[in-house]
N, CA, C, O and CB atoms as a CASP TS submission, in Angstrom:
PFRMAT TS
TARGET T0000
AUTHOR 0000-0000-0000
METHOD Language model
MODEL 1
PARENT N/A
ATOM      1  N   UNK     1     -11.786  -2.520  15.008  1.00  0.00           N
ATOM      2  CA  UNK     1     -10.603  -3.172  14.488  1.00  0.00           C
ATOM      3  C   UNK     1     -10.643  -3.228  12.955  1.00  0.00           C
ATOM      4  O   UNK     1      -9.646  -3.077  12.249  1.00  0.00           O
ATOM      5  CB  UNK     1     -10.475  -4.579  15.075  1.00  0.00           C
ATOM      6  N   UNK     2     -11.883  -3.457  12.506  1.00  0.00           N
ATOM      7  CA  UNK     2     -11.897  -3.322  11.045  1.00  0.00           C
ATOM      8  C   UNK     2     -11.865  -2.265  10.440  1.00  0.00           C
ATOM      9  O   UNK     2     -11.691  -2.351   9.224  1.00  0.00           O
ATOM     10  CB  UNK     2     -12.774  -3.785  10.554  1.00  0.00           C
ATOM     11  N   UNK     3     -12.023  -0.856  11.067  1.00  0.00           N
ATOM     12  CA  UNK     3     -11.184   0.503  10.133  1.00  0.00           C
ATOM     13  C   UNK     3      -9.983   0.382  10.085  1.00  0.00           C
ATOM     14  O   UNK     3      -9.502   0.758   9.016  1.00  0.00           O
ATOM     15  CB  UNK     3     -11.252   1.972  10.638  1.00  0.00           C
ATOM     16  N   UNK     4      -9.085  -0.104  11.024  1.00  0.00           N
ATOM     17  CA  UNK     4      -7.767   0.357  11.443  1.00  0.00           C
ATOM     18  C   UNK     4      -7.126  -1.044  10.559  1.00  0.00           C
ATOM     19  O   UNK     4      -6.011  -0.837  10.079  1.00  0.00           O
ATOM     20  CB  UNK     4      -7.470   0.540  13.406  1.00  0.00           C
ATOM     21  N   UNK     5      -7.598  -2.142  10.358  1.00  0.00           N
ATOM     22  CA  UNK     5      -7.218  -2.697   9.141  1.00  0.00           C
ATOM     23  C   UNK     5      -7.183  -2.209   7.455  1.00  0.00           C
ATOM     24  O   UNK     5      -6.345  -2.363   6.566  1.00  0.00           O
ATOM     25  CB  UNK     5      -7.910  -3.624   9.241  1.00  0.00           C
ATOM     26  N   UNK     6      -8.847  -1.394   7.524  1.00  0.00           N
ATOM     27  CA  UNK     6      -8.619  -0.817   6.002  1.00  0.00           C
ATOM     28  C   UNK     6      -7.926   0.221   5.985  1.00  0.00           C
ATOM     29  O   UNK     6      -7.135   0.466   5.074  1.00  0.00           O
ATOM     30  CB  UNK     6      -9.780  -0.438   5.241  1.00  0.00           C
ATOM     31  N   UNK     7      -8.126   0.996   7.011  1.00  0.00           N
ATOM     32  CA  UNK     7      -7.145   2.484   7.131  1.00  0.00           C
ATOM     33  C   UNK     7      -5.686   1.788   6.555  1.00  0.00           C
ATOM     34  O   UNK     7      -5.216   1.712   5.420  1.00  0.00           O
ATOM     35  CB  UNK     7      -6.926   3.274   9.172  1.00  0.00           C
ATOM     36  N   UNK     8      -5.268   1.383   7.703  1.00  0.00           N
ATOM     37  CA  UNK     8      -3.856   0.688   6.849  1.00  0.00           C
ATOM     38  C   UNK     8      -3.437  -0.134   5.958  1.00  0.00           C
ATOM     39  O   UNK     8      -2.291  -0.553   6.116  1.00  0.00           O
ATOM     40  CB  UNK     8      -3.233   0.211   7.352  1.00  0.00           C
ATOM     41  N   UNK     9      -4.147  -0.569   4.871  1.00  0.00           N
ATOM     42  CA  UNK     9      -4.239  -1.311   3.654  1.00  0.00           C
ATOM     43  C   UNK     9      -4.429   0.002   3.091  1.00  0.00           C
ATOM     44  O   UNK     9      -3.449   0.385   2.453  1.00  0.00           O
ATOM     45  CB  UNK     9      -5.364  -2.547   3.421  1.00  0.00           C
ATOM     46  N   UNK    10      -5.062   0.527   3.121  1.00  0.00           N
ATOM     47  CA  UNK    10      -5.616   2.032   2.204  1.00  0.00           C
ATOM     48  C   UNK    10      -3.798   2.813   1.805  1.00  0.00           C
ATOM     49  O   UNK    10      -3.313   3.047   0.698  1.00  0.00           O
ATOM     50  CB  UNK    10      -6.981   3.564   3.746  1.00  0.00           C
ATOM     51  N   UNK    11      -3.210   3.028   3.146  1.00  0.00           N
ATOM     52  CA  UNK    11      -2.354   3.673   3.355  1.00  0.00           C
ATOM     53  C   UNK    11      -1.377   2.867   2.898  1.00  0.00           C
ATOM     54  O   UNK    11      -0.640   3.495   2.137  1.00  0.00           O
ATOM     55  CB  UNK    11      -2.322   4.129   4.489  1.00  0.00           C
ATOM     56  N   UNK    12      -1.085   1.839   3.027  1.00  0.00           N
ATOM     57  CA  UNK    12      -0.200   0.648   2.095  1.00  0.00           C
ATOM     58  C   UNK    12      -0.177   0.842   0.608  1.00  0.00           C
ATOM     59  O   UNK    12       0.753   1.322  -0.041  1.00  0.00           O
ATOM     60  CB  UNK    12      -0.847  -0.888   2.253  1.00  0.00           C
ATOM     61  N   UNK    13      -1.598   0.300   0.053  1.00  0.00           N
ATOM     62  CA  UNK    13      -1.305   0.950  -1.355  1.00  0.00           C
ATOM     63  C   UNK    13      -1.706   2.314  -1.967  1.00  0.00           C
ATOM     64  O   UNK    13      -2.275   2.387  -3.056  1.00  0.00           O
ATOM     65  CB  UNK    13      -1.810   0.149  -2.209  1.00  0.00           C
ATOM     66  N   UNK    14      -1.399   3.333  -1.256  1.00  0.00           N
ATOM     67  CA  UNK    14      -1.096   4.330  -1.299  1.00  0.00           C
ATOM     68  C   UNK    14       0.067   4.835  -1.750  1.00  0.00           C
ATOM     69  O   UNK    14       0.233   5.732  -2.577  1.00  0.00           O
ATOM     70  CB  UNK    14      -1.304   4.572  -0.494  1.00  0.00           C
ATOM     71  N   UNK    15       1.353   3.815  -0.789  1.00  0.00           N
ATOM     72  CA  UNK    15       2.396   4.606  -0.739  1.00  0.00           C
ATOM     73  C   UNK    15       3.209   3.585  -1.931  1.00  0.00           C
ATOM     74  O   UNK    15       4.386   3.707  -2.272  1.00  0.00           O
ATOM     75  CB  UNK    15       3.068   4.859   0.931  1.00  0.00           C
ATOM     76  N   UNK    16       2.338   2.683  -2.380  1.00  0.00           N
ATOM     77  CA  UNK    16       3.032   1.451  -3.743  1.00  0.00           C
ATOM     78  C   UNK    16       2.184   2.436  -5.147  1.00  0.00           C
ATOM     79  O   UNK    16       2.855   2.822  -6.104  1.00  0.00           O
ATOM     80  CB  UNK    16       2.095  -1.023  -3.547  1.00  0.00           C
ATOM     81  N   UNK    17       0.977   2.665  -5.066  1.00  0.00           N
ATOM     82  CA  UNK    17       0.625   4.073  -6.236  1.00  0.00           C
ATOM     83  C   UNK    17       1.238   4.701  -6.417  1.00  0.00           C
ATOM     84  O   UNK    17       1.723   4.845  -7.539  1.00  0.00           O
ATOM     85  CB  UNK    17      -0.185   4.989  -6.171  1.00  0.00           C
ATOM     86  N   UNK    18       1.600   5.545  -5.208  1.00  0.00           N
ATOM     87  CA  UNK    18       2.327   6.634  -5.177  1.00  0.00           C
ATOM     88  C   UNK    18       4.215   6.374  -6.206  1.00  0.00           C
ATOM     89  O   UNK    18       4.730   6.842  -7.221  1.00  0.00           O
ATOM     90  CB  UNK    18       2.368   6.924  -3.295  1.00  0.00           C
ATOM     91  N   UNK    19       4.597   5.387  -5.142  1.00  0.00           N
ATOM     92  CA  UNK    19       5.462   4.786  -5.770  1.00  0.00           C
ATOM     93  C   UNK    19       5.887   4.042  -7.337  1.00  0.00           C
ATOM     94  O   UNK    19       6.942   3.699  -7.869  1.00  0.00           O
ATOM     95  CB  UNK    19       5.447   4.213  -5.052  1.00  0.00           C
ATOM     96  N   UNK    20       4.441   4.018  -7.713  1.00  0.00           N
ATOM     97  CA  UNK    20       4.643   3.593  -9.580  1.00  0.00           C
ATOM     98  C   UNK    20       4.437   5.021  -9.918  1.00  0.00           C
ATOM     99  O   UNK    20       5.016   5.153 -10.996  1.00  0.00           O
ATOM    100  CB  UNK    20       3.231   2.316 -10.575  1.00  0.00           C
ATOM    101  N   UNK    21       3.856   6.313  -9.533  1.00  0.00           N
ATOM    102  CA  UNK    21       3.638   6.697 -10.318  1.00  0.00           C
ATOM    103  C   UNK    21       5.029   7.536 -10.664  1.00  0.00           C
ATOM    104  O   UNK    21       5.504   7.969 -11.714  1.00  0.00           O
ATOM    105  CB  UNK    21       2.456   7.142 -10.160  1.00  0.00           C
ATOM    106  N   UNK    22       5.501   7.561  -9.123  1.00  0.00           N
ATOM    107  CA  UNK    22       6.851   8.084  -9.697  1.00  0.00           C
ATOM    108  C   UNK    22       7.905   7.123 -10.272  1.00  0.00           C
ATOM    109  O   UNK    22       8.975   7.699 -10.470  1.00  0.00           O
ATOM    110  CB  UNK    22       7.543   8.801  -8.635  1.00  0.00           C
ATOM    111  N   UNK    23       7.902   6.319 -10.472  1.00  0.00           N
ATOM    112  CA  UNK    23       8.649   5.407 -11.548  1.00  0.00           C
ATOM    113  C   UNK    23       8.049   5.488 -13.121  1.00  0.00           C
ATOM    114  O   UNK    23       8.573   5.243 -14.207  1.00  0.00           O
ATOM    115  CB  UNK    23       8.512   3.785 -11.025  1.00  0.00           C
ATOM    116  N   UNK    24       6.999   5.846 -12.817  1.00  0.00           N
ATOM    117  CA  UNK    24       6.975   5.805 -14.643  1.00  0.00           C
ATOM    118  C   UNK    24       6.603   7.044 -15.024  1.00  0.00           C
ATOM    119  O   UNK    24       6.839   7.286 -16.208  1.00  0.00           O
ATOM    120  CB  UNK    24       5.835   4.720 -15.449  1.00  0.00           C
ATOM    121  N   UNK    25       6.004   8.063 -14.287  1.00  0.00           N
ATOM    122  CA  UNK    25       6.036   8.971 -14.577  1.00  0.00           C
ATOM    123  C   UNK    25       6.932  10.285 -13.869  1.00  0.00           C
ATOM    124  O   UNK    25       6.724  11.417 -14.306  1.00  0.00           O
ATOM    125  CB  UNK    25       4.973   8.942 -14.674  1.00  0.00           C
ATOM    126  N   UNK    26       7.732  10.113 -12.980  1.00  0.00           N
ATOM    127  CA  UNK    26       8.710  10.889 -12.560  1.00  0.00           C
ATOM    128  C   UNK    26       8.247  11.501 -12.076  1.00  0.00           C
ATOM    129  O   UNK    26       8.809  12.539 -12.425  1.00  0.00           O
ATOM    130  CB  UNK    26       9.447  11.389 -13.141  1.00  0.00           C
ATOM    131  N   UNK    27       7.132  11.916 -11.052  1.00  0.00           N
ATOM    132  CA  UNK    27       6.706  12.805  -9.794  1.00  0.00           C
ATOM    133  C   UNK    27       5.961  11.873  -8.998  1.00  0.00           C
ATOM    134  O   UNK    27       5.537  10.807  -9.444  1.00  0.00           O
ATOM    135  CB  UNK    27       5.772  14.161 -10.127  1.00  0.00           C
ATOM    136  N   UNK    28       5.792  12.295  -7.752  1.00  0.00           N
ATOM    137  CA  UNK    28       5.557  11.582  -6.780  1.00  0.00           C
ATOM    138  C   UNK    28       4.555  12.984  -5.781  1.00  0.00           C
ATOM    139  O   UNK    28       5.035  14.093  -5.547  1.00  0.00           O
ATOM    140  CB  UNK    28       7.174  10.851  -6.161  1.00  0.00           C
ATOM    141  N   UNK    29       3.306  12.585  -5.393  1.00  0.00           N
ATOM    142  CA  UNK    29       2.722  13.576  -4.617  1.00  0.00           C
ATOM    143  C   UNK    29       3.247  13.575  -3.525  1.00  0.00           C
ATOM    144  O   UNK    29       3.787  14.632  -3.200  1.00  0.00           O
ATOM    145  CB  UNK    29       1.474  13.531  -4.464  1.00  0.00           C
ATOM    146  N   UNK    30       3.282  12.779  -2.856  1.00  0.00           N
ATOM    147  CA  UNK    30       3.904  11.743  -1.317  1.00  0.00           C
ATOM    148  C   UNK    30       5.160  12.175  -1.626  1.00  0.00           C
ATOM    149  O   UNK    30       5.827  11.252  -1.158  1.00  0.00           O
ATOM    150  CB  UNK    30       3.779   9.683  -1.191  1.00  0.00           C
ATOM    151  N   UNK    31       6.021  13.028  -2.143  1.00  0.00           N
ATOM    152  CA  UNK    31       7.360  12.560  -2.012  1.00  0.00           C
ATOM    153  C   UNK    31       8.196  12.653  -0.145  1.00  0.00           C
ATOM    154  O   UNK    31       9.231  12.064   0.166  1.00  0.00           O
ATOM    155  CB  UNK    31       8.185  13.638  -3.249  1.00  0.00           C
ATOM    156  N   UNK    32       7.525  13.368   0.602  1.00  0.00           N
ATOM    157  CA  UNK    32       7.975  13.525   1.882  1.00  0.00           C
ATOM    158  C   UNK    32       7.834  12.056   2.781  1.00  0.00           C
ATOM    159  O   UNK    32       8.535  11.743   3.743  1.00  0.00           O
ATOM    160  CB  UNK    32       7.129  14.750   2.496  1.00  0.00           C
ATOM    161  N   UNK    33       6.694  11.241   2.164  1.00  0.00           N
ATOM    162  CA  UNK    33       6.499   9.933   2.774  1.00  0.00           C
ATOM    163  C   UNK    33       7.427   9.334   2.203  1.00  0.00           C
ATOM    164  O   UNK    33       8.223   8.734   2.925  1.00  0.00           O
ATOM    165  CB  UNK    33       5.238   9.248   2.653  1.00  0.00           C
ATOM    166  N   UNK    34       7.570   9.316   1.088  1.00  0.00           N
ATOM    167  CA  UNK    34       8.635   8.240   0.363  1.00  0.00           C
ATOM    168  C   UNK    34      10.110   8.497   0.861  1.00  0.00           C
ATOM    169  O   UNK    34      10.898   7.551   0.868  1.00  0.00           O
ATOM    170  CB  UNK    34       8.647   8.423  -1.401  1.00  0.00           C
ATOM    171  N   UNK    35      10.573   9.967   1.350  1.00  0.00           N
ATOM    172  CA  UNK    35      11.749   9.497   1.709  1.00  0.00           C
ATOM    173  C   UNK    35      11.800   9.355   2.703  1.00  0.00           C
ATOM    174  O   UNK    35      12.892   9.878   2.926  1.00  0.00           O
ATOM    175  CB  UNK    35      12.632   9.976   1.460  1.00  0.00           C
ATOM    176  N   UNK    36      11.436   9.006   3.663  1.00  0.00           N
ATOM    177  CA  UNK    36      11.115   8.206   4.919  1.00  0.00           C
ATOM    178  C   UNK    36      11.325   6.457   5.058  1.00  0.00           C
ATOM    179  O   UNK    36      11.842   5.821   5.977  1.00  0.00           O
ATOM    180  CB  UNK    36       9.603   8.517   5.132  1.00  0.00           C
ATOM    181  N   UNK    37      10.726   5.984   3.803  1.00  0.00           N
ATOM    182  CA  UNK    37      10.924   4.758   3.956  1.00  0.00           C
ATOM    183  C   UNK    37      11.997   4.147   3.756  1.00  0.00           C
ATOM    184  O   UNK    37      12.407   4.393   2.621  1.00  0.00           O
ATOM    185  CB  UNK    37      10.258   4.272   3.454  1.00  0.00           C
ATOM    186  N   UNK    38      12.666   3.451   4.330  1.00  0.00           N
ATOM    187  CA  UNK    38      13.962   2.711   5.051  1.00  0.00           C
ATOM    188  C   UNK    38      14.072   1.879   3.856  1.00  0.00           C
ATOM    189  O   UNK    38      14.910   1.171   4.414  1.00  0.00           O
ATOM    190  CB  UNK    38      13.773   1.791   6.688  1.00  0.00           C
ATOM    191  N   UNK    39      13.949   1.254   2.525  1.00  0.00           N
ATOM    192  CA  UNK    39      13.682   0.444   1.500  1.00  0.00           C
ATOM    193  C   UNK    39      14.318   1.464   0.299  1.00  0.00           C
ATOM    194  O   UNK    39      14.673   2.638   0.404  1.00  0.00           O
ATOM    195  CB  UNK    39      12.011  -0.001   1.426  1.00  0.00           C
ATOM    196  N   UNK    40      14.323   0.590  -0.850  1.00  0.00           N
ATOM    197  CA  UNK    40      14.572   1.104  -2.218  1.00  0.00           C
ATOM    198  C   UNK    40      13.016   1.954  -2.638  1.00  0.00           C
ATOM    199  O   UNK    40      11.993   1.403  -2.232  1.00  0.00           O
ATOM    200  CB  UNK    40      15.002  -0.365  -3.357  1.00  0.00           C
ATOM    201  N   UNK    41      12.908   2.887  -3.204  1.00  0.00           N
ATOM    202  CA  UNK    41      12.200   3.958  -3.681  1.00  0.00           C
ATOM    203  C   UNK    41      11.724   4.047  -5.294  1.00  0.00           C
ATOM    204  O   UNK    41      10.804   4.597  -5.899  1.00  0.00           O
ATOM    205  CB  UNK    41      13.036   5.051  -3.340  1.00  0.00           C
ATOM    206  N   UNK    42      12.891   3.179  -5.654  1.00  0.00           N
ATOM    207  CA  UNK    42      12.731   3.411  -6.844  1.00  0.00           C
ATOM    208  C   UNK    42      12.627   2.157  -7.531  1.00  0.00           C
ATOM    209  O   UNK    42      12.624   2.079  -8.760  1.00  0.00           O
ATOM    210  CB  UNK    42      13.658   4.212  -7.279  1.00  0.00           C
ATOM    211  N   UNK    43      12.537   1.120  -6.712  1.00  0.00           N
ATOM    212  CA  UNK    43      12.226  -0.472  -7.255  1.00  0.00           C
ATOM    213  C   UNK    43      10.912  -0.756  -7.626  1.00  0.00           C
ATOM    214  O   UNK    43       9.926  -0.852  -6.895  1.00  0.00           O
ATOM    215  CB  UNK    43      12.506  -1.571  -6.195  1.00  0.00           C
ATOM    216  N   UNK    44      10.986  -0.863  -8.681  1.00  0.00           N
ATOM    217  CA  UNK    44       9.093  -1.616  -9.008  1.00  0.00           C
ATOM    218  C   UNK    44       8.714  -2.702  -8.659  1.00  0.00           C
ATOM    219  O   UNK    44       7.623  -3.011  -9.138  1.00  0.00           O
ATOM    220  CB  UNK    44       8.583  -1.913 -10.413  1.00  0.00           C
ATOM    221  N   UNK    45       9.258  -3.563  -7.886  1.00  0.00           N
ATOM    222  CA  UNK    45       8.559  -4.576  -7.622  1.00  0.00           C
ATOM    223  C   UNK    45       8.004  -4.628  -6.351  1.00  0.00           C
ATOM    224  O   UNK    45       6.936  -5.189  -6.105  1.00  0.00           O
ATOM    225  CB  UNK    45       9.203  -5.555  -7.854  1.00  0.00           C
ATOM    226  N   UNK    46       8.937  -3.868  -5.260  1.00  0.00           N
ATOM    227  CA  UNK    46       8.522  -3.178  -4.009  1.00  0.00           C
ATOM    228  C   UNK    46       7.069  -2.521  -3.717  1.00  0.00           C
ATOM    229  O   UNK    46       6.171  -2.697  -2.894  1.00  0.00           O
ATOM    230  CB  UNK    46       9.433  -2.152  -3.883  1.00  0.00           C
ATOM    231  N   UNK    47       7.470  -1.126  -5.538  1.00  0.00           N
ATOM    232  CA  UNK    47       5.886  -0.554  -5.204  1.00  0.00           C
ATOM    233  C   UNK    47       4.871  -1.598  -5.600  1.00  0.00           C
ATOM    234  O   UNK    47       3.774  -1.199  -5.209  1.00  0.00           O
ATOM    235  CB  UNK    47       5.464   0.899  -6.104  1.00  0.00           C
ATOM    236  N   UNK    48       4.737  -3.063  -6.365  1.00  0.00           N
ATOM    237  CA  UNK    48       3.875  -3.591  -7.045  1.00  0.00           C
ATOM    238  C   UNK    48       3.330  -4.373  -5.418  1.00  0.00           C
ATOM    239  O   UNK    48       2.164  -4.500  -5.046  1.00  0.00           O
ATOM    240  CB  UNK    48       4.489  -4.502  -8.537  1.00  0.00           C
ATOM    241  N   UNK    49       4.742  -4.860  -4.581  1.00  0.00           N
ATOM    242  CA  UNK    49       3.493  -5.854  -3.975  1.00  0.00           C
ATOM    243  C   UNK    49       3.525  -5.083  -2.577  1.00  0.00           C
ATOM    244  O   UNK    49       3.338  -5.716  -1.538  1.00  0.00           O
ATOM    245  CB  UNK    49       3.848  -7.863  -3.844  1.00  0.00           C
ATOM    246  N   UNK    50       3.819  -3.388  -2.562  1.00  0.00           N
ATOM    247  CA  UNK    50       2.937  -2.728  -1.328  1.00  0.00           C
ATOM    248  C   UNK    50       1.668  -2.460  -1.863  1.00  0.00           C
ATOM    249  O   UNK    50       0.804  -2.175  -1.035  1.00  0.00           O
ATOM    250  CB  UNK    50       3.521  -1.312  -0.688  1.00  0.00           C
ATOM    251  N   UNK    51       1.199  -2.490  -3.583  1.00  0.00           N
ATOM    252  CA  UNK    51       0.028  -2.494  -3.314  1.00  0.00           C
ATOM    253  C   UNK    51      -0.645  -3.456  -3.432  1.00  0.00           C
ATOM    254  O   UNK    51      -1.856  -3.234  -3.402  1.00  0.00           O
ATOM    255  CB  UNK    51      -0.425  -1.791  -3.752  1.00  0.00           C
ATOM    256  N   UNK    52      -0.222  -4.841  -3.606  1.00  0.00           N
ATOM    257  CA  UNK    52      -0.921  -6.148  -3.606  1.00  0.00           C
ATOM    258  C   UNK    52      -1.375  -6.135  -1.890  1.00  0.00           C
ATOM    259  O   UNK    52      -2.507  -6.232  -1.415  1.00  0.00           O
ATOM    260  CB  UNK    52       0.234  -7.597  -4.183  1.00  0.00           C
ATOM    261  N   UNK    53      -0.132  -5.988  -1.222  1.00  0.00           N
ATOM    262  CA  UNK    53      -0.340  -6.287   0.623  1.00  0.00           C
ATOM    263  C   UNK    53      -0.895  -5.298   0.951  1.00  0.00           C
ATOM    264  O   UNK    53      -1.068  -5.329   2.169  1.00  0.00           O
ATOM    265  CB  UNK    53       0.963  -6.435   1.710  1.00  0.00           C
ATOM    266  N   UNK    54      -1.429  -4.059   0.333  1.00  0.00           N
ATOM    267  CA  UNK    54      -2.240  -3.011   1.213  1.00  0.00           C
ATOM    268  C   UNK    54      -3.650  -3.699   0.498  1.00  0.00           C
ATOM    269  O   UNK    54      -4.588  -3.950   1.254  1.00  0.00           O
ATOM    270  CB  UNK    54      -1.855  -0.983   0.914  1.00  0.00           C
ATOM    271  N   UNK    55      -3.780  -3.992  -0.936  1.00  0.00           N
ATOM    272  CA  UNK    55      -5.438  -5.047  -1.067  1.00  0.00           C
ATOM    273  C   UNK    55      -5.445  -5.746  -0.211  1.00  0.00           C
ATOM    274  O   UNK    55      -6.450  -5.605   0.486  1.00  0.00           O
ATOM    275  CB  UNK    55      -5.794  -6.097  -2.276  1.00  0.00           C
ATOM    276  N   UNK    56      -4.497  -6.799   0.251  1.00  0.00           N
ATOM    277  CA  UNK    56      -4.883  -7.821   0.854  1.00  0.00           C
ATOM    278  C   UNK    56      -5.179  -7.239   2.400  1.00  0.00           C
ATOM    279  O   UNK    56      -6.233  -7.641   2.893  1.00  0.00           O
ATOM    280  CB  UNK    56      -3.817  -8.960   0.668  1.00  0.00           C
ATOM    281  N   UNK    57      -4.567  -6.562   3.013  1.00  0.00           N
ATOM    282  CA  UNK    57      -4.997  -5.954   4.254  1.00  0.00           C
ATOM    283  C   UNK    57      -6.132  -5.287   4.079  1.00  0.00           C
ATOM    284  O   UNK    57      -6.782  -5.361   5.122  1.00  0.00           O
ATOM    285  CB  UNK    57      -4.082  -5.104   4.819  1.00  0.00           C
ATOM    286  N   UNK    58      -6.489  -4.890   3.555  1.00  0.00           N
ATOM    287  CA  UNK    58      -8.059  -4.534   3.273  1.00  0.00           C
ATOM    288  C   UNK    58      -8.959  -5.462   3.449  1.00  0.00           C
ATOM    289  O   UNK    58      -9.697  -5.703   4.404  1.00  0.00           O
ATOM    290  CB  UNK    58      -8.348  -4.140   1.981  1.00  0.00           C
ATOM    291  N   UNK    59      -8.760  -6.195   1.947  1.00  0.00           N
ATOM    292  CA  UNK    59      -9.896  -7.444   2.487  1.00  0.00           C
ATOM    293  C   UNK    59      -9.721  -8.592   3.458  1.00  0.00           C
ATOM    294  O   UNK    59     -10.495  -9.543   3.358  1.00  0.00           O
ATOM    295  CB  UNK    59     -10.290  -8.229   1.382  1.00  0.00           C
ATOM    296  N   UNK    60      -9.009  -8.595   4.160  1.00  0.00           N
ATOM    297  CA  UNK    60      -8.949  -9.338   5.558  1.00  0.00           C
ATOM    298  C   UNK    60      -9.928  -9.153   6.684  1.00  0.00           C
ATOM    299  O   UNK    60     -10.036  -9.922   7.639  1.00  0.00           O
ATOM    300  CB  UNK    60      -7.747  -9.024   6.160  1.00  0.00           C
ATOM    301  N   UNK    61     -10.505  -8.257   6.520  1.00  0.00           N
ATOM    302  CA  UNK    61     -11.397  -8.521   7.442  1.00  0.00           C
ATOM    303  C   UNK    61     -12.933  -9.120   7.436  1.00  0.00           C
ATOM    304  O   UNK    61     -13.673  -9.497   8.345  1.00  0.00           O
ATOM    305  CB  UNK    61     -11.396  -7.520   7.895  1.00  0.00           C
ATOM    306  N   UNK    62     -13.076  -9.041   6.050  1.00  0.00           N
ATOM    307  CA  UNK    62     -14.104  -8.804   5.145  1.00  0.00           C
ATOM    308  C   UNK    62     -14.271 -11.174   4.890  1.00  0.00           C
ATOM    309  O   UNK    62     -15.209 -11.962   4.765  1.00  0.00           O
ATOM    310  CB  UNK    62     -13.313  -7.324   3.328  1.00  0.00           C
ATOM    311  N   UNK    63     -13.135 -11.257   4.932  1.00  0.00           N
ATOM    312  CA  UNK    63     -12.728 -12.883   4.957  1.00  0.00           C
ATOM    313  C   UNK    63     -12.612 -13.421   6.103  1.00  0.00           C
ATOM    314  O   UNK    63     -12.970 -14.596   6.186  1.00  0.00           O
ATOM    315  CB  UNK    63     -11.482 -13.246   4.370  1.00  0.00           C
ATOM    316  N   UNK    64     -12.229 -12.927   6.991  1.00  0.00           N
ATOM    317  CA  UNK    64     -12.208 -12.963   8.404  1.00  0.00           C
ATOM    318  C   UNK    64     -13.450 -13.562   9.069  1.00  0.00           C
ATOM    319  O   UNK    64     -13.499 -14.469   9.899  1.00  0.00           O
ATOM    320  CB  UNK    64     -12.002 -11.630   8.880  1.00  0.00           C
ATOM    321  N   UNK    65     -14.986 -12.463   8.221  1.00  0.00           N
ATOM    322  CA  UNK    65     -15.939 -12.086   9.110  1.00  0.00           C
ATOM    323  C   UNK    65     -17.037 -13.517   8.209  1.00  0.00           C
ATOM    324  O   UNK    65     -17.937 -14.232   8.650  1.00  0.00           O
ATOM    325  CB  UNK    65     -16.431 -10.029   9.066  1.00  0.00           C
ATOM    326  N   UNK    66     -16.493 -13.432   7.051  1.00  0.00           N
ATOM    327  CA  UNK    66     -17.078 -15.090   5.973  1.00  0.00           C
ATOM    328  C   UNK    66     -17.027 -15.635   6.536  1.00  0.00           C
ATOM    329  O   UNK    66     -18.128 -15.983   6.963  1.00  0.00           O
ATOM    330  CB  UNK    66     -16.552 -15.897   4.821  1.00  0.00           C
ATOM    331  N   UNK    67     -15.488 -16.500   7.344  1.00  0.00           N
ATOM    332  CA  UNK    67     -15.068 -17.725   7.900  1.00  0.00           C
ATOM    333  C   UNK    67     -15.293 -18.332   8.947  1.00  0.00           C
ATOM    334  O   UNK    67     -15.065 -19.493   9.289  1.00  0.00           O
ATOM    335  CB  UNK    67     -14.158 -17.764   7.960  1.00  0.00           C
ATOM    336  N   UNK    68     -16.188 -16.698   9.904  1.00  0.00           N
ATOM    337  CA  UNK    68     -16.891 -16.987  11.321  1.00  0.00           C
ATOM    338  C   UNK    68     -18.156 -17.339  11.004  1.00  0.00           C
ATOM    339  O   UNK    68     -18.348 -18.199  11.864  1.00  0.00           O
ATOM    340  CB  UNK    68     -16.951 -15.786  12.366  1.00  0.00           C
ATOM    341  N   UNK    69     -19.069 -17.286  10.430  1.00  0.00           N
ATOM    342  CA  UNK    69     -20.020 -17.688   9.732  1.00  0.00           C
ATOM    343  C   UNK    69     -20.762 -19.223   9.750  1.00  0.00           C
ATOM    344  O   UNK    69     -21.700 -19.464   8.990  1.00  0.00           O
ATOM    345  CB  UNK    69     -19.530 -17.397   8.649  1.00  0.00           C
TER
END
């Protein structure tokens, strides 16, 4: 359960990187993922906290495993 949490935090701020970089720098590697997503593309605040919520899905498990302790 704890790959498939970082896997998808990984992949979260992935697609918010991906997403600044084409806002400030005007290309996007991902661009086939990005137009997929059902959301604004070109909003920065979107890409800022998919990559705050793909950190935080990351370390969730990692806090998870502290609190059983």
């Amino acid at each position: 359960m704890r790959k498939i949490f970082e896997t998808a935090g990984f992949l979260i701020a992935a697609l918010g990187l991906t997403g600044l970089c084409r806002h400030y720098l005007g290309w996007a590697p991902f661009g086939v993922v990005r137009r997929v997503l059902p959301f604004g593309q070109d909003v920065l605040w979107i890409n800022i906290v998919l990559v705050v919520v793909g950190g935080l899905v990351m370390v969730t498990p990692d806090l998870v495993e502290d609190a059983r302790r």
